[in-house]
C-alpha positions as CSV (number, residue, x, y, z in Angstrom):
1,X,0.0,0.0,0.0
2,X,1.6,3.3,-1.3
3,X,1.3,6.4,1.1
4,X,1.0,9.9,0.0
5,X,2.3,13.1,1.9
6,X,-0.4,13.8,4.2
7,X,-1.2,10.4,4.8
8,X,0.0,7.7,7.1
9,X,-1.2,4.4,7.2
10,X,0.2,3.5,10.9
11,X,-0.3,4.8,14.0
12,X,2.9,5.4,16.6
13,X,2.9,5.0,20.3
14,X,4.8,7.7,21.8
15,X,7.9,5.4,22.3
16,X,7.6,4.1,18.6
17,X,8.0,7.7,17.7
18,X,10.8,8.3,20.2
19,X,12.4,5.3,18.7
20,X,12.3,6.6,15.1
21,X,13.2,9.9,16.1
22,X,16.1,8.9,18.2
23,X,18.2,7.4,14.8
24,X,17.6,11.0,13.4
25,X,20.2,14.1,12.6
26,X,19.7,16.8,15.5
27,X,18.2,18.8,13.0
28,X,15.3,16.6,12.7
29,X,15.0,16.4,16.5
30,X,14.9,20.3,16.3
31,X,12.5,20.5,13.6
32,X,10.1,18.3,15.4
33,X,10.6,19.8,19.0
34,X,9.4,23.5,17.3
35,X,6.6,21.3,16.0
36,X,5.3,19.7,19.4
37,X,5.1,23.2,20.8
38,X,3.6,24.6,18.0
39,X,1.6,23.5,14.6
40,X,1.1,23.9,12.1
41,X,4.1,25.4,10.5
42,X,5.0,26.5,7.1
43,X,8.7,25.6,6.2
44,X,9.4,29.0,6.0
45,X,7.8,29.4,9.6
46,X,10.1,26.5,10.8
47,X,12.9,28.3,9.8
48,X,12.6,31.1,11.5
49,X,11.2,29.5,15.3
50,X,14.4,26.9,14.8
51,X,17.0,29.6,13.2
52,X,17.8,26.6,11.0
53,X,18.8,27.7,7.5
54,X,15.9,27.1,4.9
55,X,18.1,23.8,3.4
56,X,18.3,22.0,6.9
57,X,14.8,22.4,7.2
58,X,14.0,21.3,3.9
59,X,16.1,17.7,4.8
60,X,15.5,17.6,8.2
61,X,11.3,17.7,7.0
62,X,12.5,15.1,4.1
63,X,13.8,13.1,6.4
64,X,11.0,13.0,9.4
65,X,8.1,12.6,5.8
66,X,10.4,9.1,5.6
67,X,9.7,8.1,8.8
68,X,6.3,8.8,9.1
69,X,6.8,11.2,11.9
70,X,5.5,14.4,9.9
71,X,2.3,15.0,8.0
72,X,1.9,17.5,5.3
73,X,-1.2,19.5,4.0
74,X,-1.7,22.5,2.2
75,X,-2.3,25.7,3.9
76,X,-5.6,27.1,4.1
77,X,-4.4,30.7,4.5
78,X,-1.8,30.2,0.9
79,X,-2.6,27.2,-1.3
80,X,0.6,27.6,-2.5
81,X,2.9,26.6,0.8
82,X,2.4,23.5,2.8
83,X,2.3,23.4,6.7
84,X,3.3,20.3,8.6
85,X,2.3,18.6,12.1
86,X,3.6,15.8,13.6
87,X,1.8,12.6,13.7
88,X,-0.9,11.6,16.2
């Protein structure tokens, strides 16, 4: 079964998700701390709460997408950008 962005077919438990995150670089650790205190962001938005350079973001998002720890929707405020929550 494929998944799209957006969409995750699993649920974690909150030590499955500790687990994945844990193998990750620091700056996906980062990006997903600035999301637990506050979401949904924008990449841009992420950028600027972690002072990570637009790049890092980009890959550290990439990589969290991969794990299932992230989920991606467009933005109701500008189609155009995507914002992004962690999983439930």
């Amino acid at each position: 079964m494929s998944t799209k962005i957006g969409e995750t077919s699993e649920t974690l438990s909150a030590d499955e998700f500790e687990d994945r995150l844990r193998e990750l670089p620091p700056s996906a650790k980062l990006v997903a701390k600035v999301l637990e205190i506050d979401e949904p962001l924008s990449q841009s938005q992420l950028a600027e709460e972690s002072l990570l350079p637009d790049r890092t973001v980009r890959y550290a998002l990439n990589r969290l997408e991969e794990e299932n720890l992230v989920i991606s929707r467009y933005s109701f405020h500008d189609a155009r950008k995507q914002v992004y929550s962690l999983v439930e």
